[in-house]
Structure formats: C-alpha cells, structure tokens
N, C-alpha and C positions, 0 to 999 in steps of 0.2 A: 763372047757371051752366049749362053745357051739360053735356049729358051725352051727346054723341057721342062714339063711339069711334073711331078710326080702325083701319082691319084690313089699309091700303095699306105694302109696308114701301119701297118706291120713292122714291131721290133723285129730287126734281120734278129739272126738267132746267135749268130756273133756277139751282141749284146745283154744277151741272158731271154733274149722272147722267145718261148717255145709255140706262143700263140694262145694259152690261156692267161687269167690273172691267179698269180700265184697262191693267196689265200684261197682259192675255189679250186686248186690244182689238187686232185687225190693225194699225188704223192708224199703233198705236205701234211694231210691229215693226222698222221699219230703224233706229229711234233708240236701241232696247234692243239692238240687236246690235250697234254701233258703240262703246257703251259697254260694253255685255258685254267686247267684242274688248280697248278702250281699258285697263279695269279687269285683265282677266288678262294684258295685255303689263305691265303697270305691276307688279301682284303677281309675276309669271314675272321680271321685270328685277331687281326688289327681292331674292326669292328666290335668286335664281341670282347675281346680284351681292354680297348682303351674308350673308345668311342661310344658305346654304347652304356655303358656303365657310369661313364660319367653322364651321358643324357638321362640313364635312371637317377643319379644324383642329385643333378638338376631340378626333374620334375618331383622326384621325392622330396625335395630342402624347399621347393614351391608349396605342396602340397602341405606340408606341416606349415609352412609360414601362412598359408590361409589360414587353414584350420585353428593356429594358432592366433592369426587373426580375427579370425571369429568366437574365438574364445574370449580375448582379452574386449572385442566389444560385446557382445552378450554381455561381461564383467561388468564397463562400464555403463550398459544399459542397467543393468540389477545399479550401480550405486547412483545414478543418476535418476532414477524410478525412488530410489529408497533417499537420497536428497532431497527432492521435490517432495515425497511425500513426509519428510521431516520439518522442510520450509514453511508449508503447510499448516503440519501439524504447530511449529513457534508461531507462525502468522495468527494461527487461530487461540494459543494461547496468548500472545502479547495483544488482541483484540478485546481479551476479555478481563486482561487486566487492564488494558485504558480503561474500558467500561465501569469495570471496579474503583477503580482510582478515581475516574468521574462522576460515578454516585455519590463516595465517600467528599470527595469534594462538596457535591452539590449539597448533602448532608451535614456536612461541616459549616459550608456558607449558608444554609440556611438556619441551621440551629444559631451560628452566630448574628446572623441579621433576627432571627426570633431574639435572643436575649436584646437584641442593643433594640428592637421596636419596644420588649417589653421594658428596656428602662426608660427609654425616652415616653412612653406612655406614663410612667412611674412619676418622672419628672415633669410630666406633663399634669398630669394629675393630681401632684403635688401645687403646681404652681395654682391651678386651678381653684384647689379649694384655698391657697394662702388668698388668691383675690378675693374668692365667696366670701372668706372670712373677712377680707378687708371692705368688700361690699356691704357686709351684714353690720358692720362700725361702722359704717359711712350712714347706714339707711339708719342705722340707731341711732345715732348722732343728730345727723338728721330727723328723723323721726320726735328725738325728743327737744330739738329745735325749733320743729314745725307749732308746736303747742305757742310757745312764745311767740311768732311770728305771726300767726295764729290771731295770738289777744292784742298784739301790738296792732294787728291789719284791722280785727275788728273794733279796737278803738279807733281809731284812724278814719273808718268809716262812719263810727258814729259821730265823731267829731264833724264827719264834713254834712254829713246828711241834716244833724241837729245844730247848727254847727255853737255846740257848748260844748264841756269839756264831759268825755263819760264816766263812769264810777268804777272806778278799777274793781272793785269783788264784784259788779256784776258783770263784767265783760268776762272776769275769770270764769264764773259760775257757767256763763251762755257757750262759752270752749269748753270745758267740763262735760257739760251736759251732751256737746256736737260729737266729742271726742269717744264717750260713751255707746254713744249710738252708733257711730261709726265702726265699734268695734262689735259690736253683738251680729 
C-alpha cells in the first residue's frame, strides 16, 4: 500500500490536457464559429420557417376569433336592446288594450245594469200605480160605504140616546147635510 497523495489536479497530456479548456482554447476558434454560424442559420431557418408562422397563426386565428367575438356580442347586444325594447313596446300595447277592454266592459255592464234598473223601475212603477189604483177602489168603495155606515151609526146612536126608534129621512138628510160639509 502506498500512501501517496497526489495534490496535481492536471490532465497528463497523454490524455488530450494541454492545460487549457478546449472551448476557450484559440486553436479551436474558427471551428466554434462555423458552427456557431451553422447552428443559428439552422435554428433562425427552423424558427422563421415553421415555428414562428405558426405562433403568427395562432395569434392571428385568436385575434379575429375576438374581434369576431365582439362582433357577434355587440350583435346580440343590438337584438337584445331592440327585444326588450319591443317587449316593451307589446307590454305597453297589451296594457292598453286591457284598459280598453275594461272600460268597454265596465260600459257594457253598466248600460246593462241601466236598462234592467230602468225596467225594474218600469215594473216597479207599474205595480205601483195598479195598487194606487186598487187603493183608489178600495177608498171609493169604501168611501161610498162610509155614507151608509154613516146613517146606520147615526141611527143607532139616536136610538140609544132617545132610546125610540129614529126617522129614517131624517137621519139620511143629517148625513147629507155632514157629508156636504165635509166636502167644501
């Protein structure tokens, strides 16, 4: 066993270390710039041919699908503005045909309750005067009953007061004469 250390951190040169790192090595420089050049016309071609065109696609197909989004709702703002103000506009027209329709009604029911108070007044009126009339037969009747009743009460009276019998023409005469009077 040895117990050497080694404290060298150096690739021998047997292994390709010249002692610098070989991308920072001069000699390598025209072959790293060739390729450098090589590699960004390769990624710039790639880019700019596939990659990038389609990201213009992309945001251009975005771009119109707004705008075309904002078109189609502007659109349905305009028909939903011009909806409401059509629902509106029926609302205010079907308000005024109830209205209509409810006067004509109220119009209607009242002319019909005018006709039928003015026939129940009619027949009301009617019955009215057939009683008058049957009143006015009653008090006539009466009336020309009362005469009799009249001479019968005041014989009756004179009977009891005198108590003989009275003289029939002159009990008629003294109702005649009461009756007279009564009437002027």
């Amino acid at each position: 066993m040895s117990t050497e250390t080694h404290t060298e951190t150096q690739v021998p040169a047997e292994h390709g270390g010249g002692g610098n790192f070989p991308p920072f090595d001069p000699t390598f420089y025209g072959s790293q710039l060739l390729w450098l050049a090589i590699t960004f016309g390769a990624l710039y071609y790639i880019l700019s041919k596939v990659a990038l065109p389609r990201l213009a696609g992309i945001l251009e197909e975005r771009r119109d699908r707004i705008a075309s989004d904002l078109d189609e709702a502007e659109r349905l703002k305009r028909e939903t503005d011009q909806a409401i103000e059509d629902y509106e506009t029926a609302l205010a027209d079907a308000r005024a045909k109830a209205q209509k329709i409810a006067a004509e009604t109220r119009d209607s029911l009242n002319a019909d309750l005018a006709d039928k108070r003015h026939a129940a007044e009619a027949a009301l009126a009617d019955k009215v005067a057939a009683a008058e009339q049957k009143i006015a037969g009653i008090r006539a009747t009466a009336m020309g009953e009362i005469e009799g009743i009249a001479r019968d009460a005041a014989a009756a009276i004179v009977e009891q007061v005198a108590s003989a019998g009275a003289d029939a023409g002159a009990v008629e005469k003294a109702v005649a004469s009461a009756w007279a009077a009564r009437r002027s």
